[in-house]
N, C-alpha and C positions, 0 to 999 in steps of 0.2 A: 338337771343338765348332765347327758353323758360324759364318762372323762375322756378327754385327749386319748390319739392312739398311743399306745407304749406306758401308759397311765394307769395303776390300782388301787382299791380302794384302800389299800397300804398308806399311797402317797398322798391320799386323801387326807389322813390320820396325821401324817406327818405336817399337813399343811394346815390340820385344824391345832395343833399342839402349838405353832409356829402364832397362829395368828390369835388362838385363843387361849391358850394353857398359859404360855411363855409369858403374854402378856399381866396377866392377872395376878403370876407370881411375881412378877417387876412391884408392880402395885403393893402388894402386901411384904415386900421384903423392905420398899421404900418407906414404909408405915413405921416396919418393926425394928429399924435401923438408925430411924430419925424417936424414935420415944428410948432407945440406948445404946448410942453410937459407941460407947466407950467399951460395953460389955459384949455386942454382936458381931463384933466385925469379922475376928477374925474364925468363930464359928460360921457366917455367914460367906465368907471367903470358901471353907473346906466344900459349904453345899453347893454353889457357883460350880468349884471343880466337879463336883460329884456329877451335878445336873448337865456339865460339857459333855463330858466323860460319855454318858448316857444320850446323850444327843447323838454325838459321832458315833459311837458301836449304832446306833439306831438307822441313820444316812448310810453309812459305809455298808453295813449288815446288807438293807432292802438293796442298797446297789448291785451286792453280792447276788443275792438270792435270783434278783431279776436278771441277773446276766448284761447290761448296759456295761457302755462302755465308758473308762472313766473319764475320755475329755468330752463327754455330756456332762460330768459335772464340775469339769475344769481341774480334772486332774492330771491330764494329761503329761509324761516328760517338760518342761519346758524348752519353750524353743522361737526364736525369732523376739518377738519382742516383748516377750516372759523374762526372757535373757538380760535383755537390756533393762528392764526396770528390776531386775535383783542388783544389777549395779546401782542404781538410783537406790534404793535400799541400804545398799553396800556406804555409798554415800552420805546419806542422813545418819542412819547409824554412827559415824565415825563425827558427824555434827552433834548429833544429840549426846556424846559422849563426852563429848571437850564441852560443851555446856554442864554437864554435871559437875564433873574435875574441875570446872572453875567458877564453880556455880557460887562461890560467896565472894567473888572478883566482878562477876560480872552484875548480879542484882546488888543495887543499890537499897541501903537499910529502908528509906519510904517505900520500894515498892514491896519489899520484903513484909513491909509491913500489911501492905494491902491485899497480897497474897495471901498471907494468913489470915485476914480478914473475911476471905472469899471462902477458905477450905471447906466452911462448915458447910456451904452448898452442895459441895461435891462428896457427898456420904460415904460412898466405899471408899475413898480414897485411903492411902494408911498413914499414920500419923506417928508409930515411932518403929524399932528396927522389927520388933516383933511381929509387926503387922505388914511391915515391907518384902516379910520373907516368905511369907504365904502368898501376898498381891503378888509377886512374882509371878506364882506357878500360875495362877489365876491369870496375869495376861496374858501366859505363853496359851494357855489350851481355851484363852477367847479367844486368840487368834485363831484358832483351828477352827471349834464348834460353829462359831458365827458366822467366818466364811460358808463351810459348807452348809450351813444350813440357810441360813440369810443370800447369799449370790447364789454359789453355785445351785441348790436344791429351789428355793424357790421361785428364781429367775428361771428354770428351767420350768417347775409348775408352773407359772404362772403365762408362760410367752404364747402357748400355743390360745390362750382365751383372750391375753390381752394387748397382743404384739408384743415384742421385746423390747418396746421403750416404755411400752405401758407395765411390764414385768420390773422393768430397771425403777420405775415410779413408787407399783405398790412394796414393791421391796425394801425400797426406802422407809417407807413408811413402815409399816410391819418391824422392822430396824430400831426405827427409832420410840416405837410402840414399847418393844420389847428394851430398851432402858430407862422407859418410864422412873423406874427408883433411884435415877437422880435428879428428877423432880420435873416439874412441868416447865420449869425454866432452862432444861439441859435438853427439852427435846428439840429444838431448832438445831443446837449442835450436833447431835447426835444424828438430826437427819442430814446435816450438809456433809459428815463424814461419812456414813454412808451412802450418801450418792456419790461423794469420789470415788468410795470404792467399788462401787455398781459399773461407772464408768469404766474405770479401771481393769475390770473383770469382762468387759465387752469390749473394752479398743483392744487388751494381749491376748483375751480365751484361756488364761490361770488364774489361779485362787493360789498355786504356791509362792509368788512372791508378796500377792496381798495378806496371805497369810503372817509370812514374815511380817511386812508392814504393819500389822493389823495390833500383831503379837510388842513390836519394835513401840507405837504410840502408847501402848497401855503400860508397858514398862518405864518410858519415857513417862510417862505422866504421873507413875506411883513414885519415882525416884526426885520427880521433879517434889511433890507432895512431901515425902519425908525431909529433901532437906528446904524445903521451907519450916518444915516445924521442929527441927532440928538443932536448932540454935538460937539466943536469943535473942529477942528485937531488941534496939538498942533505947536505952531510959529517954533520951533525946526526941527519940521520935514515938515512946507512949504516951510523952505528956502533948506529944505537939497535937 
């Protein structure tokens, strides 16, 4: 099948790495994570960033070289209602913060309890400060890599074959392919967030506030993780 006009075998490369490299290292990092969670992680963390890293110079570079313009790939200035969902942004953030700050006020010890119950499901997550300080960097630069690679790059390859709702679909999927390594029971989750954020990225035409977002839930999530295992459950509720 010919590629789309404006299309190289570059983007080809990039869309087979997406749908079949990315994947397959999800798989075997969830393998080698789950046989020594305690000793991988935060090695496992460094190569996440490494392999962002390497994605983005990869997206941005072929952008470069081809001469496109950046809001074909949703980088555009923001403006109109890019604007208004970095408020929305602006918003949560200052939510998910005052959840933290009174995060041993607001969970109750049973559910605390049950949360930590849950954690061992969620593999990368980090589990004391040492590991919380790496998972930072790591959510900042998923929020980057994944958007452009996952909305903007591949919603773009993929619209001109499959319409752009059918783009907005396999996207999804491919998304939630590619965090396979937290396990086969995170991928429903994994694809409902990213079809918000699919949506998201077709109702404004930006990836900079879903970036933010993107960056803001994985922070949220690693912060939520440490202080659940942070502190201890009360005797009350191990024996209950």
């Amino acid at each position: 099948m010919p590629l789309a006009s404006g299309q190289s075998p570059a983007d080809l490369a990039v869309f087979a790495l997406a749908v079949g490299i990315l994947p397959l290292v999800s798989i075997f990092r969830g393998r080698r994570i789950g046989q020594d969670p305690a000793g991988l992680l935060i090695p496992s963390y460094w190569l996440t960033i490494a392999r962002g890293a390497a994605v983005t110079v990869l997206v941005l570079g072929l952008w470069r070289l081809t001469g496109r313009p950046l809001d074909a790939l949703g980088l555009a200035t923001p403006a109109g209602a890019g604007l208004y969902c970095f408020a929305i942004v602006g918003i949560l953030a200052f939510v998910m913060a005052g959840q933290i700050v009174f995060f041993d006020r607001i969970v109750k010890p049973g559910r605390l309890a049950k949360l930590r119950s849950q954690l061992p499901e969620m593999k990368i997550l980090p589990r004391n400060g040492r590991e919380l300080a790496v998972f930072l960097l790591v959510a900042v630069t998923a929020g980057i890599w994944e958007e452009l690679l996952y909305r903007g790059f591949l919603i773009w390859f993929l619209a001109p074959y499959a319409t752009l709702w059918g783009a907005v679909a396999l996207s999804t999927a491919v998304f939630a392919l590619g965090h396979v390594y937290q396990g086969w029971r995170g991928l429903p989750r994994s694809g409902f967030l990213g079809l918000l954020f699919a949506l998201g990225y077709v109702a404004s035409g930006s990836l900079w506030w879903l970036i933010a977002l993107h960056a803001l839930v994985d922070v949220y999530g690693g912060l939520v993780a440490w202080s659940v295992m942070r502190g201890p459950v009360p005797a009350a509720v191990q024996r209950a």
